[in-house]
MARKEDO-376810 format. One line per 4 residues: for each residue x, y, z of C-alpha. Coordinates in steps of 0.001 Angstrom, whole numbers. Layout:
X Y Z ~ ...
***
This chain:
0 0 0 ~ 1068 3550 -817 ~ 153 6822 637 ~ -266 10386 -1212
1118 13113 1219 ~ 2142 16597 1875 ~ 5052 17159 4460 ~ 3604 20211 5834
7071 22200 6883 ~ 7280 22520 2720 ~ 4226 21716 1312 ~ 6146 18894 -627
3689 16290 -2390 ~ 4910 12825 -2040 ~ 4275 9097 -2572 ~ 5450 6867 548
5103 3172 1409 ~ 1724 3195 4268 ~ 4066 1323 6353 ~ 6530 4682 7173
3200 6552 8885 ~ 2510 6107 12013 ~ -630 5381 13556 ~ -2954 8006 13238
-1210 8799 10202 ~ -121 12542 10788 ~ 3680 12373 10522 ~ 5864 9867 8488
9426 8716 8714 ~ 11760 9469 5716 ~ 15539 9340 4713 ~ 16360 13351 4477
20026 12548 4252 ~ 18920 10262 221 ~ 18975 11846 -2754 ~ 15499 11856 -4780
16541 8647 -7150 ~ 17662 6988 -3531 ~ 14684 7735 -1931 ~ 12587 6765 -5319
14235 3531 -5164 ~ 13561 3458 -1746 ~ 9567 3899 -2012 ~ 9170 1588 -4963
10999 -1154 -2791 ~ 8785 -1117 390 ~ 11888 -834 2448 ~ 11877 -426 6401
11650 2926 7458 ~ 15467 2811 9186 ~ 19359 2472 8429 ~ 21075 -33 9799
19078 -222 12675 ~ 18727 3607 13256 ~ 14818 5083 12756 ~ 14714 7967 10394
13333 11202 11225 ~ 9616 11591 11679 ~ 7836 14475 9454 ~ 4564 16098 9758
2723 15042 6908 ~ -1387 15612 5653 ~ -2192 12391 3569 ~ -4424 12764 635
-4814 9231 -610 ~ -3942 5917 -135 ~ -3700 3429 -3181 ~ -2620 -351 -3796
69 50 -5961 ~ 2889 2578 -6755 ~ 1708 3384 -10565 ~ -1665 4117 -8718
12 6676 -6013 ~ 1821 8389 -8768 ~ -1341 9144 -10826 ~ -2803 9974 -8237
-516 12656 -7075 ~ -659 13916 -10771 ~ -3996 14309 -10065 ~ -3783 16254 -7319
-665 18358 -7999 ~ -2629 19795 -10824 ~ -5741 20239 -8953 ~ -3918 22934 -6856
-1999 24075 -9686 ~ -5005 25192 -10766 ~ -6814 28773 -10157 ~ -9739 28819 -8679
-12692 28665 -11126 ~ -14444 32030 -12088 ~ -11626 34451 -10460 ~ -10416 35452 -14250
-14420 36245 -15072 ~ -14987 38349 -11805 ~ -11632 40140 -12340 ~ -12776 41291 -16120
-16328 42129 -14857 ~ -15497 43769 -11581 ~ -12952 45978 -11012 ~ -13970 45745 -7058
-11982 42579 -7070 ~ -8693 43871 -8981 ~ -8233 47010 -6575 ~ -9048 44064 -3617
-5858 42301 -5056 ~ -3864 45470 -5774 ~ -3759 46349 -2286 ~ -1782 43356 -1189
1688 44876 -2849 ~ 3362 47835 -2062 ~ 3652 48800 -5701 ~ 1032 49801 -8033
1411 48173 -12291 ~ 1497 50713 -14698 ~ -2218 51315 -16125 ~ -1285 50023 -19316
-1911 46755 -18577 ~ -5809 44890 -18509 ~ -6867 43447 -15813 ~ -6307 40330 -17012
-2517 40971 -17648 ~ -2088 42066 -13794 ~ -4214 38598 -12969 ~ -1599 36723 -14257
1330 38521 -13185 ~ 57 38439 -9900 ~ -812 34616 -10230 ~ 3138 34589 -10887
4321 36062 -7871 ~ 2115 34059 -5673 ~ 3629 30909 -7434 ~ 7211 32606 -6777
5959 33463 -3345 ~ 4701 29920 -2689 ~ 8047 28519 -3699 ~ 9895 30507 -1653
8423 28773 1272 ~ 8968 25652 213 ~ 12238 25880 -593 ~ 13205 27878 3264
10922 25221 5108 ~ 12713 22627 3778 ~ 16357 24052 4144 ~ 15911 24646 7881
14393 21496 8451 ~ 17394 19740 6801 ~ 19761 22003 8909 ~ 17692 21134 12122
18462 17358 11333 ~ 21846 18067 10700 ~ 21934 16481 7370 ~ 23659 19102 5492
26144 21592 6652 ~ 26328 25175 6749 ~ 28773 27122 4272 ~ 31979 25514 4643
34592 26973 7422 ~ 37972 26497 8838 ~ 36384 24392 11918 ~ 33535 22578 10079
35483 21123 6682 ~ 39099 20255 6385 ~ 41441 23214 5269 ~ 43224 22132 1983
46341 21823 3743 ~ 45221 19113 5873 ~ 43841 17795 2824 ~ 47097 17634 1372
49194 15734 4106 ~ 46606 12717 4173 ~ 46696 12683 378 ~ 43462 10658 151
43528 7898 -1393 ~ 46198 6458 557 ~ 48315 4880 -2389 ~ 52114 3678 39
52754 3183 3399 ~ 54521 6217 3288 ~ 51516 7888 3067 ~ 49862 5989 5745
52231 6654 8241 ~ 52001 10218 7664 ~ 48344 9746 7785 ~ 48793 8033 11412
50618 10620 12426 ~ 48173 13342 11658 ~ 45182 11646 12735 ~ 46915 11778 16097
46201 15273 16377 ~ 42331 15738 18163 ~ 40987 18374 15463 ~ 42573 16737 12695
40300 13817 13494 ~ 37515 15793 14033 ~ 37706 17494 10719 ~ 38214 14304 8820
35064 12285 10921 ~ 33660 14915 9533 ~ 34969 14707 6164 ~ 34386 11054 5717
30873 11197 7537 ~ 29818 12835 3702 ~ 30577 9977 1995 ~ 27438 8756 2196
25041 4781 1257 ~ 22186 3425 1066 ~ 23263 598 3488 ~ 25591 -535 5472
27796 -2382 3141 ~ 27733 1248 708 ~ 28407 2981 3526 ~ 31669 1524 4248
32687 767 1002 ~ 32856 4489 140 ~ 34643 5552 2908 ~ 37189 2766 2818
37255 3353 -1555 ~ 37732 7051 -607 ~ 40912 6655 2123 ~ 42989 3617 560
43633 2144 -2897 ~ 42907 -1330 -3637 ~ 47305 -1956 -3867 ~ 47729 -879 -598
44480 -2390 645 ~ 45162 -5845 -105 ~ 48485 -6005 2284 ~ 45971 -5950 5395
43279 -7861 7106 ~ 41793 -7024 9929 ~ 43355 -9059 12607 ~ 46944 -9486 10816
46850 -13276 10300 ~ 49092 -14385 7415 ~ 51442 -11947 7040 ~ 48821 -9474 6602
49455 -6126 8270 ~ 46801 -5727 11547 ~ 44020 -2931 10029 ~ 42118 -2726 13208
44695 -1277 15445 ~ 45201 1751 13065 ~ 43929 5131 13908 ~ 42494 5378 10437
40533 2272 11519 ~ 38896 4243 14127 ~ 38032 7215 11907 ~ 36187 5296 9700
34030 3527 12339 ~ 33204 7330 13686 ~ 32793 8422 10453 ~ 30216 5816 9774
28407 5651 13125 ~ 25547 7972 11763 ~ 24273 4991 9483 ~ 26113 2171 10752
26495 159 13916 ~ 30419 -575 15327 ~ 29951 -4611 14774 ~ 28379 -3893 11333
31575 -1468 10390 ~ 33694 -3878 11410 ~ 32401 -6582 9656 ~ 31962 -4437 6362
35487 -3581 6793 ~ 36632 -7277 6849 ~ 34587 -8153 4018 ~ 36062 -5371 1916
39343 -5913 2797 ~ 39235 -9606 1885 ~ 37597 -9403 -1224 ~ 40381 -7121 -1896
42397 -9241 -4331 ~ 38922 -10519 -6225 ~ 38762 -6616 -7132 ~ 42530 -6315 -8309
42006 -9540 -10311 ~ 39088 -7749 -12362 ~ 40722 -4806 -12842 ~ 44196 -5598 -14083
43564 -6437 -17343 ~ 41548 -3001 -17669 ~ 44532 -967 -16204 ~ 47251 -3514 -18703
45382 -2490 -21712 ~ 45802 1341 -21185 ~ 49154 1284 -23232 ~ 52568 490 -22923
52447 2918 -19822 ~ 50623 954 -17785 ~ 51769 -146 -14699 ~ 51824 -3692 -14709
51574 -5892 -11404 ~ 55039 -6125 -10877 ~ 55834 -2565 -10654 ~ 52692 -1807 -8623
54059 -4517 -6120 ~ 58266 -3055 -6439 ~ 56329 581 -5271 ~ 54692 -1166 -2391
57385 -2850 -1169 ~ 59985 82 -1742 ~ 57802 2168 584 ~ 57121 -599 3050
61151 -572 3593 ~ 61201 3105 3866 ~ 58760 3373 6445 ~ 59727 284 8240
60050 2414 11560 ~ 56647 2876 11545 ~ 55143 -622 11748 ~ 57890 -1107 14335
56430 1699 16540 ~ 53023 981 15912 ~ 54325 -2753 17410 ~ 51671 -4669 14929
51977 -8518 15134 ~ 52908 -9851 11897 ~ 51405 -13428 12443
***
């Protein structure tokens, strides 16, 4: 079942599963962080009105209709966005017959149209700026209500985003271990952290799985990925005892759970090699300057040697 409704803080007309209203059916839960094709998606699959576990926020809605299907819903709220798209029947007769009415609407703007145009002209343009007016709303209700939620952010500043110096030392993706151990080291630092939670946080997913997968695509390359696992077992390098490892389950915390992070961060890095596989013989056929495996490998290793003091200091097991 589908529902037909108006979130009242924007005047918004939607279609939503029946199952996100509650039980007197005056406010709804939806997504506000999706886009409109994720929360399309969304609606058309019935899903349950939560992430990973976490309710979404609940909106004040006015419901219209309910129907049985989705094709139904969205006819239906066809139907009635052009019902109040349209003007009120007989205002454009008493405007041209009484000139009461015109003055009555005149008098609602501080400016006066020139007398050149009819009365039918200065219906329409009037007509207009309601619409504009009308929009206006919309468009503020909805802004503040997605800055109340905290689901966007505010112009960016030098405590709210990371500065593009900062952006700079962590070099993301992470392609060496050189790079990693600088990224260690800054990460150390509290507002560093803070600014790249933050960073990180805006990576956004539908679930938990895309969630973590775009963080952990966005911070390391799939080279330097596949020489860890999380626990270190076969001469893997020990992920979970990395400050980045932390980030990233802080980062994700707004969507995701701490055991489903963790899991989702196994699972990527062990499928690690499966993704190299399927994309070598892409990145061979470039041309003869492609970096083939071999070289990719030489880089790795070259940098592990380099930076040997840090794994040392860090005291990792190598099992």
């Amino acid at each position: 079942m589908y529902a037909v409704i108006t979130l009242q803080d924007s005047k918004d007309l939607k279609v939503i599963p029946t199952k996100w209203l509650n039980e007197r059916k005056t406010q709804c839960r939806m997504p506000a962080f999706m886009s409109q094709e994720k929360l399309t998606e969304a609606v058309k699959n019935n899903i349950e009105h939560s992430t990973g576990g976490i309710p979404w926020g609940m909106f004040d809605i006015q419901v219209h209709a309910e129907c049985g299907t989705f094709e139904q819903a969205k006819e239906k709220q066809e139907v009635i966005r052009k019902q109040n798209e349209r003007p009120a029947a007989g205002i454009s007769g008493i405007h041209k017959k009484n000139k009461l009415e015109d003055s009555l609407i005149m008098s609602k703007y501080p400016f006066q149209l020139p007398n050149a145009f009819s009365s039918g002209d200065k219906e329409k343009i009037f007509q207009m700026l309601e619409e504009i007016k009308s929009s206006v709303q919309e468009n503020t209700a909805m802004l503040r209500k997605l800055i109340k939620d905290n689901q966007i952010s505010e112009a960016p500043s030098s405590t709210s985003m990371p500065s593009r110096d900062t952006m700079s030392n962590l070099n993301l993706p992470l392609k060496t271990f050189a790079d990693l151990f600088r990224a260690e080291n800054e990460l150390k630092k509290p507002t560093t952290r803070k600014k790249y939670v933050q960073h990180l946080s805006s990576c956004g997913g539908f679930n938990p799985k895309d969630v973590v997968k775009n963080i952990m695509q966005h911070v390391l390359t799939d080279d330097l990925a596949k020489e860890f696992n999380w626990t270190g077992r076969c001469d893997k390098k020990r992920f979970s005892e990395l400050n980045l490892a932390e980030v990233i389950n802080e980062a994700a915390s707004k969507l995701v759970s701490r055991g489903e992070c963790e899991t989702e961060i196994k699972k990527y890095l062990s499928y690690t090699a499966d993704r190299l596989s399927r994309k070598r013989p892409r990145d061979l056929g470039n041309g003869p300057e492609a970096e083939s495996p071999n070289e990719i490998s030489h880089t790795l290793f070259d940098s592990a040697i380099q930076t040997n003091v840090f794994w040392s200091g860090l005291a990792l097991p190598h099992k």
